[in-house]
N, C-alpha and C positions, 0 to 999 in steps of 0.2 A: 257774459261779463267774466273778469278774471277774477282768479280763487285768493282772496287778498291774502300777504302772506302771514302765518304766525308770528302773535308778538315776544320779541326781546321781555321774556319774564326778570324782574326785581324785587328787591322788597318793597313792602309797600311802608311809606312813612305813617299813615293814617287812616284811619277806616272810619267813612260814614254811614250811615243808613242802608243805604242801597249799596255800598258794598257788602256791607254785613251780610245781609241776604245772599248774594252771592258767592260769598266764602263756604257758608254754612249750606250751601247746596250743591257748588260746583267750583273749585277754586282755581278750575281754567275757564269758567266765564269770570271769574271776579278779577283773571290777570287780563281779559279782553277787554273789560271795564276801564280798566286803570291805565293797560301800555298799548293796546291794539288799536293800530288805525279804522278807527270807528264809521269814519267818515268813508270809509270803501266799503260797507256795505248800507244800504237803503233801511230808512229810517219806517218805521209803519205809519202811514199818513194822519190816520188817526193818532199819531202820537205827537206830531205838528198841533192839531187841532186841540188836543188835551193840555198840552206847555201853554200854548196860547190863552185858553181858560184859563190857567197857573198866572198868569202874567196879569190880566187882566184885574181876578182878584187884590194881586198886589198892588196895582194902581187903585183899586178904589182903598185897598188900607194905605196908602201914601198921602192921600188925597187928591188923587190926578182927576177926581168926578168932580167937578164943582157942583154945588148947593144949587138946585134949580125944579122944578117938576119933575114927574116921573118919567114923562117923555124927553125930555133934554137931556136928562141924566144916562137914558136908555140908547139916546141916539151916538152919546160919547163913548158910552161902554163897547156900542158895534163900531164904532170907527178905531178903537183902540186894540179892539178883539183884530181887525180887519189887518189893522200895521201888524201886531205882533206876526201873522200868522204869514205875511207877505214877507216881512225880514224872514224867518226859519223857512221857506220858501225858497227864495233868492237861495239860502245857504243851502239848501237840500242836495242828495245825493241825486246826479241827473236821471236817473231812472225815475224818480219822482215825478218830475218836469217833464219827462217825456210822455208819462203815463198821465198825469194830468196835466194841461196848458195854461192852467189859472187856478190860483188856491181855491178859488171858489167851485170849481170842480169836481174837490176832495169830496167822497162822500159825506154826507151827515155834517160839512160845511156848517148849515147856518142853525141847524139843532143843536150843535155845540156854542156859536155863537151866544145864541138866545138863553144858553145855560148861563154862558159866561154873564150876562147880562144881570138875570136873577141871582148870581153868587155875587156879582158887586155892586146890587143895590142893597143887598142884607149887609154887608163887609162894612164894620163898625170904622169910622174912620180914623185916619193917624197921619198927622201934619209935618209929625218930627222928621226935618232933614237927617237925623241918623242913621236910620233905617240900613243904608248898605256898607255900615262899619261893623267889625266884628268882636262881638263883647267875649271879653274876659272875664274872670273870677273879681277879678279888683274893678270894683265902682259900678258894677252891670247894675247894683243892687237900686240906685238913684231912679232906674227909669224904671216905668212899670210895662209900656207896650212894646214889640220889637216887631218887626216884620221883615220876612224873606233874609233874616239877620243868621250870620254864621256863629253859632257857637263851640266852644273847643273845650275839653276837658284839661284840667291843670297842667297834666302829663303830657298835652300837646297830643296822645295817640288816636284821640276818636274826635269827632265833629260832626256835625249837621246843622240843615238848616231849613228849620220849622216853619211853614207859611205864616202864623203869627203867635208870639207869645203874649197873654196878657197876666200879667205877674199880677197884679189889683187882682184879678180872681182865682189863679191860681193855677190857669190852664193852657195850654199848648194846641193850638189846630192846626190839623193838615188838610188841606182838601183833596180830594181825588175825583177823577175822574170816568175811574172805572167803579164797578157796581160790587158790594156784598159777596159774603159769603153762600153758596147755592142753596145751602141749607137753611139760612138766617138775613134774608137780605138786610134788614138793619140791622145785623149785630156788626162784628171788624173779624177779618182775616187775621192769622196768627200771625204773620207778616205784617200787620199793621198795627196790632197789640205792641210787638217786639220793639216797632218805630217809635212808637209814644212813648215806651218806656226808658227806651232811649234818649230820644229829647229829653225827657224829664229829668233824667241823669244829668246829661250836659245843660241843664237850666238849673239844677242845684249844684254842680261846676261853677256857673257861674255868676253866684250868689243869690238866684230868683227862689223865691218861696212858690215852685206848683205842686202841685198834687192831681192834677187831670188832662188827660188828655181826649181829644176830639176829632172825630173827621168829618169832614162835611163833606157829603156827595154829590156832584155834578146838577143832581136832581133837587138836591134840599133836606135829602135824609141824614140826619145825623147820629153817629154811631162813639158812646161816652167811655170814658174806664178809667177809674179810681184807681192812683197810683201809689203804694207806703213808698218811705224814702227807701226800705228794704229793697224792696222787690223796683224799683228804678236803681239803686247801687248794685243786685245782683245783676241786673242789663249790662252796665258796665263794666263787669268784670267779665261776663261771658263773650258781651265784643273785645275785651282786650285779649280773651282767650285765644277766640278766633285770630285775630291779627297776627299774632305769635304761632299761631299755627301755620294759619298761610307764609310766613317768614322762612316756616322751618324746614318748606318744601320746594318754594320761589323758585331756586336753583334745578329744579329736575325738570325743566323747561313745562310748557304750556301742554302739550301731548298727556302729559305723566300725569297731571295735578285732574285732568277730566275725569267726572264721574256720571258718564251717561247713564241715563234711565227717561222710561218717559214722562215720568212727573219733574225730572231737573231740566229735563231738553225741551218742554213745551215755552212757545213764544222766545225759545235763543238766538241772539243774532250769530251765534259762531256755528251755527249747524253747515252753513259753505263751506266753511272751512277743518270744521274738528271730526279730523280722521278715526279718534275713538267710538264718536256717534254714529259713522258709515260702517265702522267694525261690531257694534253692538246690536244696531237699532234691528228691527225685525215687523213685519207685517200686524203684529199683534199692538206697537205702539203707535199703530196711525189713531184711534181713538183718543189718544191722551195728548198726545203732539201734532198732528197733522198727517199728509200724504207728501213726502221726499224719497226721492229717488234719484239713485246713478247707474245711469247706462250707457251703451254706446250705439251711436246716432248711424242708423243706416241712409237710406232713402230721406233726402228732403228734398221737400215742392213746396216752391215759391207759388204766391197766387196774391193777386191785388182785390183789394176787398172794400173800397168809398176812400178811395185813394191811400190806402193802408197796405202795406208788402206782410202777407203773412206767412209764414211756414210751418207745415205741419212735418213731424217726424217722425218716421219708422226708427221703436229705441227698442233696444235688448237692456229689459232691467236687469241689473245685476244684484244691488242690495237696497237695504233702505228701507222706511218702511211700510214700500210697496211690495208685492210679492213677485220675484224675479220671474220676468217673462216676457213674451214679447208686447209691445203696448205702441200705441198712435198718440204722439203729442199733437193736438188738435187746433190749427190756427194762430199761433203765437204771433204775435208782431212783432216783425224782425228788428225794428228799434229796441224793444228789451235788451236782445241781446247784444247788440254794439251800443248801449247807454253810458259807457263808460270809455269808449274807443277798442272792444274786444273787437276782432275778425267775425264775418259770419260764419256759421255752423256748416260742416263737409261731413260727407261721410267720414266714419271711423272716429269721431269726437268722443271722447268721453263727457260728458257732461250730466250734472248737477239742475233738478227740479225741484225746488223749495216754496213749500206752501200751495200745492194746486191741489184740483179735485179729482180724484179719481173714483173710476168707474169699473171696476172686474170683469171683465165680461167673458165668453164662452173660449175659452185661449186665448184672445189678446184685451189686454187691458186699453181701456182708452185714458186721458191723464188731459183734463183741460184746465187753461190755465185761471188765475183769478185777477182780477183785473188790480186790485187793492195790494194782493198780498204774496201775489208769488214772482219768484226769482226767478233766469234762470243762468250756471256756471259753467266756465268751461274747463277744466282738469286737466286734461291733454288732448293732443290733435298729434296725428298721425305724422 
């Protein structure tokens, strides 16, 4: 596939949640967020099937489950899980498509489902046609429930938006998808502490009485944390902080603002492309990030495999952090690589491995690919 190009960096008008996070870790993934053609590089399949859980959720707090037994009600949730996850599908980057023929393909498909299921028969219901109008400070105060509802601090600079608020208690949940901290699987990532105190902020913006926030996991564990109005107004002064920061460097294009390491560079979509992470990254950060590599593509052989064209490649690693040597890409399917209308691979390519496995072995490494998660780029060609 092609190396999609860097984005045209600006300021940013507003910062939500998830970019916050991204400011405060790396503020050229946070300008990739905002300006980079997102949709040129592949989405993690699993991250289809996690939105879709999100989604569904929200129809059982809309009310889209009608009142019926537990199996009616169950059978509505997988039919709904089934649409979301087939629209995000259709839309997907065709590397996905390629790589799987039918959502139902996607690993871990119907485990995700059947989460989704158990999260929207507990999801207390909400009938209010409001739900996708965006509350203000003036009159939010009238209602008590909001869901998948955008809200905005006075100042217009910060915003998100909470999977459900319910003001009558006083509390804000997110759901999530992904699991606990490693050390405390029911406790919350500081990254998710951050998020709730933030909504809580922009929920006393705009005029709701909370004090807590919640995340409910995929599985049913939920993870709490008592919030003062302090410690939610200091949230928001340090994402306005952020903002202002990222503002103040905008201009030094996307190259400049990167701050590789392997705890900001694990799971990045910009690793294809961000030349500071090929200049930085080192053999010692495969642990923390994965196995990526660039090299240049000697020898390929073609071989058909149950009606499948694969090519395995003789590559001269160069950096990355694999450890620069000679290594055998092992069976690729050559649709990966022209997924997007690239050319096939020639000798002399430089190209890009993102997310595969690799193997060390006695002078040449072998690097096989993963079916889920890895890429592969092309840089130049002879």
């Amino acid at each position: 596939m092609r190396i999609p190009n860097l984005p045209a960096v600006g300021n940013l008008e507003h910062l939500s949640p998830s970019l916050y996070e991204a400011v405060l870790a790396c503020k050229a993934r946070a300008s990739w967020m905002a300006f980079g053609d997102r949709a040129a590089v592949p989405q993690h399949p699993s991250a289809l099937l996690g939105a879709s859980v999100h989604a569904v959720v929200q129809d059982a707090h809309s009310g889209r489950i009608p009142a019926g037994s537990d199996d009616s009600r169950k059978e509505v949730a997988r039919s709904l899980f089934d649409g979301h996850v087939k629209q995000l599908y259709d839309r997907a980057h065709p590397l996905v498509r390629v790589k799987f023929p039918s959502p139902e393909r996607i690993p871990f498909y119907h485990m995700y489902r059947e989460r989704a299921v158990l999260l929207a028969l507990d999801a207390p219901a909400h009938l209010s046609a409001e739900h996708s109008t965006t509350a203000s400070h003036a009159g939010a105060s009238a209602r008590t429930t909001f869901v998948e509802q955008t809200l905005r601090s006075r100042d217009g600079l910060l915003l998100g938006r909470p999977d459900y608020v319910d003001a009558a208690a006083g509390e804000v949940i997110d759901y999530k998808t992904g699991s606990g901290p490693d050390d405390d699987p029911d406790g919350l990532l500081e990254s998710e502490a951050r998020q709730l105190r933030l909504y809580i902020h922009l929920a006393h913006e705009a005029g709701l009485h909370v004090d807590r926030g919640a995340v409910i996991r995929a599985d049913g564990r939920r993870a709490g944390l008592d919030v003062a109005a302090t410690e939610a107004a200091a949230e928001g002064r340090s994402a306005r902080e952020a903002l202002a920061a990222f503002n103040a460097v905008a201009g030094q294009g996307f190259s400049s603002l990167a701050a590789p390491s392997p705890t900001n560079c694990r799971y990045c979509p910009c690793i294809p492309l961000c030349e500071p992470f090929w200049e930085h990254a080192s053999a010692a950060w495969a642990v923390a990030c994965g196995a990526h590599a660039e090299g240049v593509v000697g020898n390929v052989t073609r071989a058909t495999m149950q009606s499948t064209v694969v090519v395995t490649l003789d590559l001269t690693i160069l950096r990355g952090t694999v450890t620069p040597a000679p290594a055998v890409v092992q069976q690729l399917p050559e649709k990966w690589v022209g997924a997007d209308g690239a050319p096939p691979l020639a000798q002399g390519d430089v190209i890009r491995i993102v997310d595969a496995r690799c193997e060390p072995g006695d002078g040449l490494t072998m690097i096989q690919p993963d079916r889920v998660a890895t890429t592969l780029w092309t840089v130049s060609q002879p």
